[in-house]
C-alpha positions in Angstrom: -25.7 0.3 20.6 -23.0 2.1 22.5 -19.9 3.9 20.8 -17.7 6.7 21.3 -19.7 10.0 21.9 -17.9 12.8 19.8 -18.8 16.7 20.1 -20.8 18.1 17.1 -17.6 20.8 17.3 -15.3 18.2 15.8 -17.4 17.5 12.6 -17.6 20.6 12.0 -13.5 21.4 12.5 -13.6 18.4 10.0 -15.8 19.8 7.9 -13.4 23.1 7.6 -10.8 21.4 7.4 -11.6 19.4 4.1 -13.6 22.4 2.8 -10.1 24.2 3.4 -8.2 21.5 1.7 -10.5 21.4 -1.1 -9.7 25.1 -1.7 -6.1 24.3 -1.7 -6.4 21.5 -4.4 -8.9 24.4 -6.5 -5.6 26.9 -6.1 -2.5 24.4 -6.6 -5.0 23.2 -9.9 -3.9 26.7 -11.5 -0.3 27.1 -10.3 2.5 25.2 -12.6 4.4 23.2 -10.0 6.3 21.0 -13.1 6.6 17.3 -11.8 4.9 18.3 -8.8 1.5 19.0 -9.4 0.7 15.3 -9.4 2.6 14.9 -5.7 0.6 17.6 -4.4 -2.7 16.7 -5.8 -2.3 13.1 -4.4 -1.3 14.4 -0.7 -4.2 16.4 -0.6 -6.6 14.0 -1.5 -4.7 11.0 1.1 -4.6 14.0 3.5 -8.9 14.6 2.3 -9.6 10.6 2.7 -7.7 10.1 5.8 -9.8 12.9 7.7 -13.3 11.4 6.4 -12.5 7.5 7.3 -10.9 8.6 10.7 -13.6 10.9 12.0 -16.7 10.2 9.1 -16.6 6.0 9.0 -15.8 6.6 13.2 -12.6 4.1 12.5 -11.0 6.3 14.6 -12.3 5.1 17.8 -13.5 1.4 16.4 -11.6 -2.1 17.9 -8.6 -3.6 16.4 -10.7 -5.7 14.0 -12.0 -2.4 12.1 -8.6 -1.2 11.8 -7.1 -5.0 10.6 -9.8 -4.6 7.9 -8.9 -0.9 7.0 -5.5 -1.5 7.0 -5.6 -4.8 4.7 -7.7 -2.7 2.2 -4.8 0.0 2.3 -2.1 -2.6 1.9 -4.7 -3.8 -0.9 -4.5 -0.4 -2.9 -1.2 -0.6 -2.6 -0.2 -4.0 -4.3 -3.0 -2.9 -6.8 -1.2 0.2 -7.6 2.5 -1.4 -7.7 1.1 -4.2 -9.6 -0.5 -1.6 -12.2 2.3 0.7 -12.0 5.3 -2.0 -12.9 2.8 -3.2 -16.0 2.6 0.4 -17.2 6.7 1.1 -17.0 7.5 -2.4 -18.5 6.1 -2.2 -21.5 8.6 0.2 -22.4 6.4 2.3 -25.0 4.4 5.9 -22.8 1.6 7.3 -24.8 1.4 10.7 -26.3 0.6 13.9 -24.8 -1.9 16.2 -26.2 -4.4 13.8 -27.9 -5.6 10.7 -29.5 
């Protein structure tokens, strides 16, 4: 089996660098960023994902095909969150905040 050799030193800058960005999700957690604590969460955790199937899943340095099917399952999530999204905003009626 032959693949891309990658230095032990660039897991573990990985490794930092989502323990790192986990911190920073714990600390933005407490602050009150209004609208924008929801923004913020998300682009950590894309930011979070993005590191672990580039350097974790070794997509990084895979063929075109591995990327095709990574891609497709991104444009995927996508539709699936438009298509949920649209449902959710049409019916015209949001739910409650704080409680059943």
């Amino acid at each position: 089996m032959s693949g891309h050799a990658v230095p032990r030193s660039v897991y573990y800058l990985i490794f930092i660098a989502l323990i790192v960005l986990t911190s920073v999700t714990v600390w933005v957690a407490f602050m009150d960023l209004g609208p924008f604590n929801d923004v913020v969460a998300l682009t950590i955790a894309v930011t979070k994902a993005t590191l672990v199937v580039l350097f974790f899943m070794h997509v990084k340095y895979s063929n075109k095909l591995v990327w095709a099917f990574v891609s497709s399952s991104v444009l995927f999530l996508i539709i699936l969150l438009a298509l949920t999204m649209s449902d959710f905003i049409t019916r015209g009626t949001f739910p409650k905040t704080g409680g059943w």
